[in-house]
N, C-alpha and C positions, 0 to 999 in steps of 0.2 A: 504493500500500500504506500509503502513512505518513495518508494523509487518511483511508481505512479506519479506520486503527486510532486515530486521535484521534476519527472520529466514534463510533465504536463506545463510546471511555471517555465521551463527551458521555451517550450515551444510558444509558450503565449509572450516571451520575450523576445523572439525570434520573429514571431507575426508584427510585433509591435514596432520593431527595427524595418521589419521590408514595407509596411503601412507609413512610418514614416518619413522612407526614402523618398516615397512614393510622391508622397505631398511635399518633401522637398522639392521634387520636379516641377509640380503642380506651380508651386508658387516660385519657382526662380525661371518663371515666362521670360521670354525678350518680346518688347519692352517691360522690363517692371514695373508693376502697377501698384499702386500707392493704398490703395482700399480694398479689403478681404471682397466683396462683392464685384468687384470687377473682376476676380477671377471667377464667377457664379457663368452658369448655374452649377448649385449646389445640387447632388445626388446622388441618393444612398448614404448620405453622413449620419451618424451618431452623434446626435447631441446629448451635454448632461448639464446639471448643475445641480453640486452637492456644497455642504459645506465643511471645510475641513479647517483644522485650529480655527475656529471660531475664537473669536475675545471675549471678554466679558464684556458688561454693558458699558457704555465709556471707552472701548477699543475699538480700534481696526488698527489694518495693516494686516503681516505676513512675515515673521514675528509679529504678534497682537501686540500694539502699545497705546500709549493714551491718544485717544483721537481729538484733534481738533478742527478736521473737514474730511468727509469723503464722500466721493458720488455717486457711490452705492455701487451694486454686485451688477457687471453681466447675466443678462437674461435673452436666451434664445427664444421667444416667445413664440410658441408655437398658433397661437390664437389671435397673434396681432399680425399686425402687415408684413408679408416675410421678407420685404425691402430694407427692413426697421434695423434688424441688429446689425453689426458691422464692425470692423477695427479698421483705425489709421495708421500708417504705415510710420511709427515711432523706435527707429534700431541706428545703430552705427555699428554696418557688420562690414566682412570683402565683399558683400553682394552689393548694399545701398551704404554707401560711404559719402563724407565731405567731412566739414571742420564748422564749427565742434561735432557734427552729427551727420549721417544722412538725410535722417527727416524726425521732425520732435511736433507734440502736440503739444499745445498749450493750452490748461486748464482753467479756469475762473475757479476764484474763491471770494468768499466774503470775510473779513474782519468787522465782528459787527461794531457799533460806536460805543464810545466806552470799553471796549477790551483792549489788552496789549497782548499777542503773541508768543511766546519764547520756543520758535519752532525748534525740533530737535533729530525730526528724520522727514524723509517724503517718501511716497512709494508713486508705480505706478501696476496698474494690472493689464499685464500683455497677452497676448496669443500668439502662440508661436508654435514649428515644427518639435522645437527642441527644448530650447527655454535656455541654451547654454550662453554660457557668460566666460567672460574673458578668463582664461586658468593660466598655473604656471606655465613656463617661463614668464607671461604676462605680468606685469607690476601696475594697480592690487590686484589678487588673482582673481579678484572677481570684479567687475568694476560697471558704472551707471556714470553719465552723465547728470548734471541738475541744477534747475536754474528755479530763480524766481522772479520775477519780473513785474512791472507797475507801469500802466500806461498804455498799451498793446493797443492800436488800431490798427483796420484793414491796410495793409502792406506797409505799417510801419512800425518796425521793433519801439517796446518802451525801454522803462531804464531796468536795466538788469541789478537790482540788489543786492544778488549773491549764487554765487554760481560753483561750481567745480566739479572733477571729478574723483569718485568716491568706490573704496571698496563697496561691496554690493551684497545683498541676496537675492536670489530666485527661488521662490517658492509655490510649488502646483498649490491651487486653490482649489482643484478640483473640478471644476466647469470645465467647459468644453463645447465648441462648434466652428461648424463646418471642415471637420476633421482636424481641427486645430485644439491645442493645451492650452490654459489659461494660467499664468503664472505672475505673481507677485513680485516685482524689482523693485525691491527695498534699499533706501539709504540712511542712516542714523548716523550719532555722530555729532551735527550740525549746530550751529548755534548764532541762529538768525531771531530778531527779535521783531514783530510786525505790529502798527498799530492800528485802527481802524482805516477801513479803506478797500479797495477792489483790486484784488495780484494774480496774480499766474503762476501755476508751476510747471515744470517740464521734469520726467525722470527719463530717460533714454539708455534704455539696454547697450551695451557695447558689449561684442565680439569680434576682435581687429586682427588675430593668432590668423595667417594666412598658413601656421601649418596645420588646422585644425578644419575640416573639412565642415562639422557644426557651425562653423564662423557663417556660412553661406546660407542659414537659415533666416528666416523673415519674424520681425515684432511686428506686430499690431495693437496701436492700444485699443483697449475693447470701450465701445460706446456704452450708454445706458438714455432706458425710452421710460420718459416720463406719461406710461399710460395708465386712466386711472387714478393717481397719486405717485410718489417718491419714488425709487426703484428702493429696492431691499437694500437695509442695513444703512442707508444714505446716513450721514451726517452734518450738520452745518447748509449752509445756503451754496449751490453751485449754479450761477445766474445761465440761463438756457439762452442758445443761441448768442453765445461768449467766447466761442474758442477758436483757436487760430492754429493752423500748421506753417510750419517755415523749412523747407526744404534745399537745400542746395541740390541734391541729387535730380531733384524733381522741377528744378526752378521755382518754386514757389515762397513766395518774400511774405511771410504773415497773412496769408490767404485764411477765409473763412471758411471754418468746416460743413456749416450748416447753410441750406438751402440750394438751389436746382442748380446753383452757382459754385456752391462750396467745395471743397476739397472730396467729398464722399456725394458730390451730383446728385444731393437731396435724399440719397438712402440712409439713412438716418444721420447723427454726426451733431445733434444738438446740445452734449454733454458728457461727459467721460468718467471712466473708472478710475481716481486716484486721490488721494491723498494728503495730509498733514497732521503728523505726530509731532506733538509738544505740551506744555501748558499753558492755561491765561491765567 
């Protein structure tokens, strides 16, 4: 029985490596496409969404720490407009490359009036083939890009507050679509202090090991659809119809993600998956 069932995990380890060769193909198209539904149609996918390390109440993230914004959990909605879910093309890999990133989404947050921030990590929640992150020989061996920003209009950067790049985690969250992993890029650490007012943050996966064959796999940050009410587990205020992507790879200088204009050509793209760990 006991040889059974190790061979059995052999083979469903073996399926999961040729599945995601597979979709490595899938999405390393020429041209590269910036938005998971541009490569659609989708068929015969496996979608999930479970929860794993949940936080307690007052957390998120991936390590669970004190939350002080998040824009709630991806949901593949199977009963809303199957146009709706989607991820943005958020990596600095050998595949979508530039400086400081390939392609980075920028998030809206609120500080409401009267608080003071004392940010201490950011995350972001990606889909990807692999979820791998820069390792040794790379220096930190796992590493995220991350900014925060004040100011942001359509095609023009604001003033960048605090920026760097950061050892990293990645952590499956468990979710899962369009044959894609959803994984947590976590940065902590940090020690930025916000007061009331409207910011942006960006966390951007990096994988730059051009001996590392993983390097070649795609982020997307995953959206969230406000149908209904709030998406799950949301925290804090994320202003809809706020966010902006800035691509070198893609040419795109602060373009807006939302609407038949935006960066995801109206398939959804009016709020994202991510983050801000600290206290006020």
């Amino acid at each position: 029985m006991t040889k059974k069932t190790v061979c059995s995990l052999a083979l469903v380890a073996v399926l999961v490596l040729c599945v995601q060769s597979a979709l490595a193909q899938n999405y390393l198209s020429t041209p590269a496409k910036q938005s998971i539904q541009q490569y659609g149609p989708f068929t015969n996918t496996k979608s999930g969404s479970v929860t794993r390390n949940a936080g307690k109440k007052g957390q998120c993230g991936n390590p669970a720490g004190a939350c002080l914004f998040y824009g709630g959990d991806f949901l593949d909605n199977p009963v809303g407009p199957p146009s709706l879910p989607n991820g943005l093309s958020n990596e600095d890999t050998t595949f979508i490359f530039g400086v400081p990133y390939g392609g980075a989404v920028y998030t809206p947050f609120i500080v409401p009036a009267g608080q003071t921030w004392a940010v201490t990590g950011l995350f972001s929640n990606d889909q990807s083939q692999y979820g791998v992150l820069d390792q040794a020989p790379n220096v930190p061996t796992a590493a995220a890009y991350w900014e925060i920003q004040q100011g942001i209009l359509p095609g023009f950067a604001g003033t960048i507050l605090a920026s760097g790049t950061a050892a990293a985690t990645g952590t499956p969250t468990g979710r899962s679509a369009f044959g894609l992993f959803e994984y947590t890029v976590q940065v902590t650490g940090l020690s930025v202090n916000l007061s009331s007012g409207t910011y942006w943050l960006a966390v951007v996966p990096i994988c730059s090991n051009t001996g590392n064959p993983y390097c070649e796999g795609r982020f997307f940050l995953s959206d969230v659809e406000y149908i209904n009410g709030p998406p799950k587990n949301a925290v804090g205020t994320e202003p809809l119809d706020l966010s902006y992507f800035n691509s070198p790879f893609f040419f795109y200088n602060y373009g807006p993600t939302w609407g038949p204009l935006g960066a995801v050509f109206g398939d959804g793209g009016d709020a994202f998956s991510a983050g801000v760990l600290g206290t006020k």
